[in-house]
N, CA, C and O atoms as a MOPAC input file, in Angstrom:
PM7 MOZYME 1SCF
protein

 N   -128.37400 1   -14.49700 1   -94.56500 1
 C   -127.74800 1   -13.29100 1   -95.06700 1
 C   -128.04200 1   -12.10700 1   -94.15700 1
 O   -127.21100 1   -11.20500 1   -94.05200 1
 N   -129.34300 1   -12.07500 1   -93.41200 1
 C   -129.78500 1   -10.90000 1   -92.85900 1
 C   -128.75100 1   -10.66500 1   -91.51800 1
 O   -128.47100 1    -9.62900 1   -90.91500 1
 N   -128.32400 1   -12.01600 1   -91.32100 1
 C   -127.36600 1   -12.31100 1   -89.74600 1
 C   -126.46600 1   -11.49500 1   -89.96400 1
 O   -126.17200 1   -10.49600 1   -89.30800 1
 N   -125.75300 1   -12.12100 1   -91.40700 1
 C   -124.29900 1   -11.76300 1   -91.71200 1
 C   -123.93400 1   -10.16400 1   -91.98800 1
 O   -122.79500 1    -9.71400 1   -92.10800 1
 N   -125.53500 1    -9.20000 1   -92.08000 1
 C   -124.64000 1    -8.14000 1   -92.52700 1
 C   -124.97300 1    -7.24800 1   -90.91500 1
 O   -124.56000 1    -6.17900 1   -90.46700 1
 N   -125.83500 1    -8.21600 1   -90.42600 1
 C   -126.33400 1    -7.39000 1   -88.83900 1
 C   -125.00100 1    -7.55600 1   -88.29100 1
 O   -124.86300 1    -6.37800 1   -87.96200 1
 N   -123.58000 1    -8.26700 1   -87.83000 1
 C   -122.70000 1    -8.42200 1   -87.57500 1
 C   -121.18300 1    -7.31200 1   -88.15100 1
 O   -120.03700 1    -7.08400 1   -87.76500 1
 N   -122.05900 1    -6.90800 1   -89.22200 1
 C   -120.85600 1    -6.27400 1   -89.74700 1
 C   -120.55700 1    -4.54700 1   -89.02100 1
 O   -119.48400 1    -4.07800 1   -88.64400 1
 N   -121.45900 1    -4.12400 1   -89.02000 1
 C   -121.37600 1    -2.91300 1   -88.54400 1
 C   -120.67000 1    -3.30500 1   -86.88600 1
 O   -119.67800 1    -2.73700 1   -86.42800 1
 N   -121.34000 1    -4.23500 1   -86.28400 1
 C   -120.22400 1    -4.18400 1   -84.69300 1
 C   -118.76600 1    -4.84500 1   -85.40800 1
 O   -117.82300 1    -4.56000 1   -84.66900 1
 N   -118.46000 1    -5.37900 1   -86.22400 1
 C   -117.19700 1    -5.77800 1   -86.61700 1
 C   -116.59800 1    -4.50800 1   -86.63700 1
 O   -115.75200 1    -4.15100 1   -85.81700 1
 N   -117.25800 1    -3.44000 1   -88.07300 1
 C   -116.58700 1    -2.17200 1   -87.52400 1
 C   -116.63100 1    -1.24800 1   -86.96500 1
 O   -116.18500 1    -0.15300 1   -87.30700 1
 N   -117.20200 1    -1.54000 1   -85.96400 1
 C   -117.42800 1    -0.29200 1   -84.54900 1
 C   -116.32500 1    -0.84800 1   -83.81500 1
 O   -115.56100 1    -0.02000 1   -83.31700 1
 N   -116.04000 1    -2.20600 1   -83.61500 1
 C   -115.38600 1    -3.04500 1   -82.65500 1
 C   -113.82700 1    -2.04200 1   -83.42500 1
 O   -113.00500 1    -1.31700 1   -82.86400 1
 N   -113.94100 1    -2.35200 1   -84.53100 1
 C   -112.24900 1    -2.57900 1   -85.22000 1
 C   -112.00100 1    -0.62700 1   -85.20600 1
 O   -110.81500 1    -0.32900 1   -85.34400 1
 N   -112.83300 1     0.42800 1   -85.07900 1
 C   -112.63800 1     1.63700 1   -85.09300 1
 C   -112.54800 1     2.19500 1   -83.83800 1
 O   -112.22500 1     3.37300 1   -83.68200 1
 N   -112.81100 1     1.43200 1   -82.90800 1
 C   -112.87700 1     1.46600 1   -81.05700 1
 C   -111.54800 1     1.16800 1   -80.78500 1
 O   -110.90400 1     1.88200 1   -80.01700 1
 N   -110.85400 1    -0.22600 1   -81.55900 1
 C   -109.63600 1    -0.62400 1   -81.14400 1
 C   -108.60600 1     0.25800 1   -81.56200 1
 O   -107.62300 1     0.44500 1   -80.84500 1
 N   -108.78000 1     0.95000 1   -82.92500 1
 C   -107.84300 1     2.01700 1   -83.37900 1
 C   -107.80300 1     3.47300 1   -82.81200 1
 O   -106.88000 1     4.28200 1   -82.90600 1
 N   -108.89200 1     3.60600 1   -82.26300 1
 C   -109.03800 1     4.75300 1   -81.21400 1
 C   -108.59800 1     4.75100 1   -80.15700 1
 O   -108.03100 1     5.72700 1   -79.66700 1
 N   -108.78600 1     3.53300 1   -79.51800 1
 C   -107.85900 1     3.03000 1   -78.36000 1
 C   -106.47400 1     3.23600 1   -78.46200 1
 O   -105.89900 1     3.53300 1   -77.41500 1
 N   -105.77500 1     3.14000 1   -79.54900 1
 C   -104.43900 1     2.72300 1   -79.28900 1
 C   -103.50900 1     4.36700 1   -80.28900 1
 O   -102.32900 1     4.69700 1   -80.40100 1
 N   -105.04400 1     5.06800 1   -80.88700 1
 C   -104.43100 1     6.26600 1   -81.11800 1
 C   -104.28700 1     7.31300 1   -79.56700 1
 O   -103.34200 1     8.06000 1   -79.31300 1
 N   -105.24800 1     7.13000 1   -78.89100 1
 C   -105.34600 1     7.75000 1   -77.64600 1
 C   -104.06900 1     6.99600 1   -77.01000 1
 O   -103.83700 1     7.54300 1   -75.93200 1
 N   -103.57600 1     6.43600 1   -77.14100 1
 C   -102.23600 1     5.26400 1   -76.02400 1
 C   -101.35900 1     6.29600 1   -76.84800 1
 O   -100.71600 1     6.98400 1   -76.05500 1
 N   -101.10800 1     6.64500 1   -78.19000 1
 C    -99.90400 1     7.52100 1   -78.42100 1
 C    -99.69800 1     8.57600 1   -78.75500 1
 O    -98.63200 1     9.06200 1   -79.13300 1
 N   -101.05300 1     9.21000 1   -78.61300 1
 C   -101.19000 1    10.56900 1   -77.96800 1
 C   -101.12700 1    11.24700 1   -76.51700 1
 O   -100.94300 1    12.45400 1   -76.36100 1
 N   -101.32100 1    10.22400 1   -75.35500 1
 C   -100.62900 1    10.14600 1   -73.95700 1
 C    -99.68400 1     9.90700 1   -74.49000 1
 O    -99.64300 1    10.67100 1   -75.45500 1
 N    -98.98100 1     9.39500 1   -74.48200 1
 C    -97.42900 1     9.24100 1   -74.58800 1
 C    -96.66500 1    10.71600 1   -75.01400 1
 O    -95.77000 1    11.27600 1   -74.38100 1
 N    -97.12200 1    11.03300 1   -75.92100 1
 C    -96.81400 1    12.57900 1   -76.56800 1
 C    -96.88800 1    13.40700 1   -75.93500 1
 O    -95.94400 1    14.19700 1   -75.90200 1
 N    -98.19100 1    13.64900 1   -75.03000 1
 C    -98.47600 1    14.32000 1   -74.19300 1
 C    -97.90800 1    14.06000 1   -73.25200 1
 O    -98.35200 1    14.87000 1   -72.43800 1
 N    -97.09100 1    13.37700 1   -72.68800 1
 C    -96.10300 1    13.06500 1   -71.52100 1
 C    -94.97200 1    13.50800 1   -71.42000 1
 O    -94.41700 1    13.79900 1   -70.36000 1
 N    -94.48100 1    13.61100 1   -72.60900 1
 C    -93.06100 1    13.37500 1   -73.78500 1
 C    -93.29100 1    15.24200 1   -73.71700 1
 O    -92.35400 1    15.69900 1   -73.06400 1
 N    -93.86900 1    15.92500 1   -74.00900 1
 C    -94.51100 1    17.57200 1   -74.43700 1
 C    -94.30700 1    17.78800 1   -72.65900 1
 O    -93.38800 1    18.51800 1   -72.28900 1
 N    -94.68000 1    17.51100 1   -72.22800 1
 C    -94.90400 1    17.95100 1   -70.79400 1
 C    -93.25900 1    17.99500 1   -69.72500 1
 O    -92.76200 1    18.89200 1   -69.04500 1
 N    -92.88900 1    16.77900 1   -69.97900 1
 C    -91.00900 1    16.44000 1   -69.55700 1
 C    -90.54500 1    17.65400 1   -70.35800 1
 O    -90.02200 1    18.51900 1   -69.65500 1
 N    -90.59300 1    17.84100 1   -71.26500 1
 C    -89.76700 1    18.63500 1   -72.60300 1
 C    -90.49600 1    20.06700 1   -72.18900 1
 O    -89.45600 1    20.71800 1   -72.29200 1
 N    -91.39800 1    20.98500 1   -71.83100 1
 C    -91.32800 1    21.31100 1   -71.74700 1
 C    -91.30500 1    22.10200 1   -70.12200 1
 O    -91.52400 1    23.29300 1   -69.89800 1
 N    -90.94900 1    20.96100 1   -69.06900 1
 C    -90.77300 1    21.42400 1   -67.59300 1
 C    -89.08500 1    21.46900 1   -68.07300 1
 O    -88.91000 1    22.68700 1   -68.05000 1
 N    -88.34000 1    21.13500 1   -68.30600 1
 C    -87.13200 1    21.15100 1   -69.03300 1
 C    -87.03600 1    22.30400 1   -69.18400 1
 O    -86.61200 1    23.04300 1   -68.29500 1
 N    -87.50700 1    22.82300 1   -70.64700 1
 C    -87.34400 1    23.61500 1   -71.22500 1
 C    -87.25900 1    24.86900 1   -70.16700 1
 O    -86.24300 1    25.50000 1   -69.87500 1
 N    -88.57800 1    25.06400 1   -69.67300 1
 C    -88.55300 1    25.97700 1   -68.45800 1
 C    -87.56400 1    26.13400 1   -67.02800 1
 O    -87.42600 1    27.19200 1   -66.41500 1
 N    -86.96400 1    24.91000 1   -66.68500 1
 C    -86.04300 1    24.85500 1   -65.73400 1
 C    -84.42400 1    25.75400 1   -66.21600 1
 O    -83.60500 1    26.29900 1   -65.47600 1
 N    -84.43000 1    25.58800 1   -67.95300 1
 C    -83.48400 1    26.07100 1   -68.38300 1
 C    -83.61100 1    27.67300 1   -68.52900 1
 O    -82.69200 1    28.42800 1   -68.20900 1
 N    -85.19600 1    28.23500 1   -69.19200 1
 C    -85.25500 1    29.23000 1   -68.96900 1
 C    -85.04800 1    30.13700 1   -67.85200 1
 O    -84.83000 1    31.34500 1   -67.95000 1
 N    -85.13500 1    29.44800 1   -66.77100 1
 C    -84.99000 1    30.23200 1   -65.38100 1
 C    -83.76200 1    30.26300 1   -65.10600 1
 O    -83.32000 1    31.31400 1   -64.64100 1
 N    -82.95000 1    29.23900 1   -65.29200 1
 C    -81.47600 1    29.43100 1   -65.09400 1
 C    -81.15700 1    30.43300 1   -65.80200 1
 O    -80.40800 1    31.24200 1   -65.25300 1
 N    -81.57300 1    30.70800 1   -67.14300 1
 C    -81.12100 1    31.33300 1   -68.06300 1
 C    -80.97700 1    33.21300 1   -67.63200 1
 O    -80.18600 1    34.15700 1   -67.63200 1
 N    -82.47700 1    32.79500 1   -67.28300 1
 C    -82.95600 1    34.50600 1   -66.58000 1
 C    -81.73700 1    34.68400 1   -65.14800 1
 O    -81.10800 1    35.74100 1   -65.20000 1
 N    -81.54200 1    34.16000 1   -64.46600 1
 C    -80.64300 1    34.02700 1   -63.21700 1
 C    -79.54500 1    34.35500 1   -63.38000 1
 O    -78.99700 1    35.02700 1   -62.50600 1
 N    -78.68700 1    33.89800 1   -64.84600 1
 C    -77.57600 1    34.39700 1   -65.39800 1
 C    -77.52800 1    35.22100 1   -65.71400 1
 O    -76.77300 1    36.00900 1   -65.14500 1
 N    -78.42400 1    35.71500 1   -67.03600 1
 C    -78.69600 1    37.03700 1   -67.83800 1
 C    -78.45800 1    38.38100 1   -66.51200 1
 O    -78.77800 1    38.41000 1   -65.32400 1
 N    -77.77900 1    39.34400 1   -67.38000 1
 C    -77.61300 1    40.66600 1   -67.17400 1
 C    -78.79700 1    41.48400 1   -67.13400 1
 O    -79.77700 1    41.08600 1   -67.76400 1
 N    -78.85900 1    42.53700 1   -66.51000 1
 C    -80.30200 1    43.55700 1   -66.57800 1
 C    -79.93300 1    44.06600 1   -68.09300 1
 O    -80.97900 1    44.20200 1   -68.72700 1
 N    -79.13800 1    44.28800 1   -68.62700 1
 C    -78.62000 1    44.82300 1   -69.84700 1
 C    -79.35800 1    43.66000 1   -70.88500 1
 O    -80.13200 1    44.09000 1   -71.74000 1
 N    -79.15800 1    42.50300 1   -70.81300 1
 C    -79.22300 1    41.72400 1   -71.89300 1
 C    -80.75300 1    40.92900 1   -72.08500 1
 O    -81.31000 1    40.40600 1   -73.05100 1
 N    -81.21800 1    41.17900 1   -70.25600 1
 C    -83.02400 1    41.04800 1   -70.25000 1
 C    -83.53300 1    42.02300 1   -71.25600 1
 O    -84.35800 1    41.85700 1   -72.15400 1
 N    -82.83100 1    43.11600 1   -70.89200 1
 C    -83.51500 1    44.66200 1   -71.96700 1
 C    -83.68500 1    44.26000 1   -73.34600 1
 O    -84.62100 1    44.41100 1   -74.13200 1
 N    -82.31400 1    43.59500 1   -73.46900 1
 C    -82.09600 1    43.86000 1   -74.80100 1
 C    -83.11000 1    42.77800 1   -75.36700 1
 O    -84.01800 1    43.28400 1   -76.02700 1
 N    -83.14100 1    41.66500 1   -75.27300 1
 C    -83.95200 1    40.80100 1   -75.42600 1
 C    -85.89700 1    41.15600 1   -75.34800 1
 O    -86.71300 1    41.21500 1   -76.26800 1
 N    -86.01900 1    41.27500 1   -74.32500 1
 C    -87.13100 1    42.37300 1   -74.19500 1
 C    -87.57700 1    42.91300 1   -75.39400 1
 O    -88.57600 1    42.50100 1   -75.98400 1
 N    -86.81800 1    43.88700 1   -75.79800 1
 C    -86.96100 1    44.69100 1   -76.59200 1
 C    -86.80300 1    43.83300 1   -78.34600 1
 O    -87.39400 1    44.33900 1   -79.30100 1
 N    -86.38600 1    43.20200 1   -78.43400 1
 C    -85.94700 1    41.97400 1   -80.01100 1
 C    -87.51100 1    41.34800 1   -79.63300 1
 O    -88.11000 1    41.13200 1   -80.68700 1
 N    -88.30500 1    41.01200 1   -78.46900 1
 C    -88.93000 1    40.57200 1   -78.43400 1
 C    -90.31600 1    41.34300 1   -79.11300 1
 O    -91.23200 1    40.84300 1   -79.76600 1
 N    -90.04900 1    43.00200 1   -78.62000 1
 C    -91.42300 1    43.61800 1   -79.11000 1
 C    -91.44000 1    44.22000 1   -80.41000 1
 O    -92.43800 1    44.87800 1   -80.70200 1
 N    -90.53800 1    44.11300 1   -81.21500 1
 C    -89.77400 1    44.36600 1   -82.29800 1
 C    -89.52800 1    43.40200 1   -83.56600 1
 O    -88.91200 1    43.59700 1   -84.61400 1
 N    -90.22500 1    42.31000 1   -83.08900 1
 C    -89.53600 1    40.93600 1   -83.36100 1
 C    -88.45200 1    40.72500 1   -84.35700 1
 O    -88.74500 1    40.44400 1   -85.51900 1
 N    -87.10600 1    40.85500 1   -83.93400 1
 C    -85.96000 1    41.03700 1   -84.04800 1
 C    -85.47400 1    39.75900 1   -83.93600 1
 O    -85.81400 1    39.26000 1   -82.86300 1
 N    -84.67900 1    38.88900 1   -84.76100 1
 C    -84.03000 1    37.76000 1   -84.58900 1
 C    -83.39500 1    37.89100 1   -83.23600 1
 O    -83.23000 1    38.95200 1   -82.63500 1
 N    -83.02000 1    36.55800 1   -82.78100 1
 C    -82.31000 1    36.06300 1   -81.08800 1
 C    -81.34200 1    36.68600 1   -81.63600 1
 O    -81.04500 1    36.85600 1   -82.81900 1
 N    -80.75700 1    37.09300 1   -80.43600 1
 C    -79.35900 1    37.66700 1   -80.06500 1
 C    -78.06600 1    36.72100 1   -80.77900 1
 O    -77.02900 1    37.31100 1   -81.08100 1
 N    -78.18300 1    35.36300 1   -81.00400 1
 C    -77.58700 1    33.83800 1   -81.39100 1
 C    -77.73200 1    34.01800 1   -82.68600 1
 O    -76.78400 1    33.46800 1   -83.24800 1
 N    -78.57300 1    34.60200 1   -83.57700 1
 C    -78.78600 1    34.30400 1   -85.04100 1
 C    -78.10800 1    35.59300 1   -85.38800 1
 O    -78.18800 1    35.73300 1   -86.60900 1
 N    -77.44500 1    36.63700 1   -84.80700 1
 C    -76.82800 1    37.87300 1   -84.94200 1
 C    -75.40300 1    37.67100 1   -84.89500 1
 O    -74.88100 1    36.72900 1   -84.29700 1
 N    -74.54600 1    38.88700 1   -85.76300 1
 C    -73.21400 1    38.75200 1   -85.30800 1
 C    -73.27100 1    39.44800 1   -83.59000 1
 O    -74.14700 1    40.16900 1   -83.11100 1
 N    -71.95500 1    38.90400 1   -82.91100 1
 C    -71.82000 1    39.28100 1   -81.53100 1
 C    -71.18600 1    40.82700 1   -82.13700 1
 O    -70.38900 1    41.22900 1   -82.98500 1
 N    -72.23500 1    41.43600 1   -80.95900 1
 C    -71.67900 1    43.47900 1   -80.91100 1
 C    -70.22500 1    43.17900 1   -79.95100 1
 O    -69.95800 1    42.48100 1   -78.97200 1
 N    -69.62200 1    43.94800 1   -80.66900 1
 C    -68.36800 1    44.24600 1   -79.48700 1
 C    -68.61600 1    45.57200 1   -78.34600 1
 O    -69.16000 1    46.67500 1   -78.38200 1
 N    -67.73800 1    44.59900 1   -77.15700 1
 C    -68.09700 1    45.99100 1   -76.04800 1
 C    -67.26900 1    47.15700 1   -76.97800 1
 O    -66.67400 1    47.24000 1   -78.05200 1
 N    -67.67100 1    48.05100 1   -75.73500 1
 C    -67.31200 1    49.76500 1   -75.89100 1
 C    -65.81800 1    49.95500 1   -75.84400 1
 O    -65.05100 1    50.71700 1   -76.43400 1
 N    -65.63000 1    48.81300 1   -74.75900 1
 C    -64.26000 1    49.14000 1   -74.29700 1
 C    -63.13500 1    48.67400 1   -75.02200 1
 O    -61.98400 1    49.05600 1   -74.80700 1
 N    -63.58900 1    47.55300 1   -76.18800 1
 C    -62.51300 1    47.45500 1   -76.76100 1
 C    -62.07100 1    48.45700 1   -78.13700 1
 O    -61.03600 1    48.58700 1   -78.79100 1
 N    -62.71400 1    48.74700 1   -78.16000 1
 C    -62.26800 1    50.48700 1   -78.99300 1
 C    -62.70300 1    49.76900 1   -80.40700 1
 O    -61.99300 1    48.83200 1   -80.77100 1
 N    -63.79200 1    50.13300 1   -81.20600 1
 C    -63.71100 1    49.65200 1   -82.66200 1
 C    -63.28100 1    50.83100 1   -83.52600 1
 O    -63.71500 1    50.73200 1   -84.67400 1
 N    -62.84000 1    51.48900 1   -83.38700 1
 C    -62.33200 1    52.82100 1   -84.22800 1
 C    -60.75100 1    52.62900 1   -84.09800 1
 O    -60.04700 1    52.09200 1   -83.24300 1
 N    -60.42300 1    53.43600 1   -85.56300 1
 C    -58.56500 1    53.78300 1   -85.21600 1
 C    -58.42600 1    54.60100 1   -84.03300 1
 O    -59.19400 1    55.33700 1   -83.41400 1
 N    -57.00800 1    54.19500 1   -83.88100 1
 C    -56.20700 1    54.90400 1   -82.90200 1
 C    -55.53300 1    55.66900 1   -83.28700 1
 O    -55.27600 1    55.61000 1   -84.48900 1
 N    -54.97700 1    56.65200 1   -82.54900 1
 C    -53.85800 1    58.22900 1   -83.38900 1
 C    -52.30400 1    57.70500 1   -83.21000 1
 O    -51.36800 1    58.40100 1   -83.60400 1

């Protein structure tokens, strides 16, 4: 009896080593998966900035220090030029 319970504790060291093992295998993975996704993410942001207007960096900018919903979760402002008032 004294054998059988000296065995048990490496049974579960062995069996909590193997589940650690294979939680660490899909947490790399995640962490791989997080890393693609977010060099991505960033390749898009820069395009994004490259496009963007000095007008619409501002504006953003500014929703940012304000924290103001995205420009996307807003109705679109109309330009100036298309006149939102009556005409005579």
């Amino acid at each position: 009896m004294l054998c059988r319970n000296w065995l048990q504790p490496d049974l579960v060291k062995s069996h909590l080593m193997y589940a650690v093992r294979e939680e660490v295998e899909v947490l790399k993975e995640q962490i791989k998966e997080l890393i693609e996704k977010n060099s991505q993410l960033e390749q898009e942001n820069n395009l994004l900035k490259t496009l963007a207007s000095p007008e619409q960096l501002a504006q953003f900018q500014a929703q940012l220090q304000t924290g103001s919903p995205p420009a996307a979760a807003q109705p679109p402002a109309q330009p100036a030029s298309q006149g939102s008032g009556p005409t005579a």
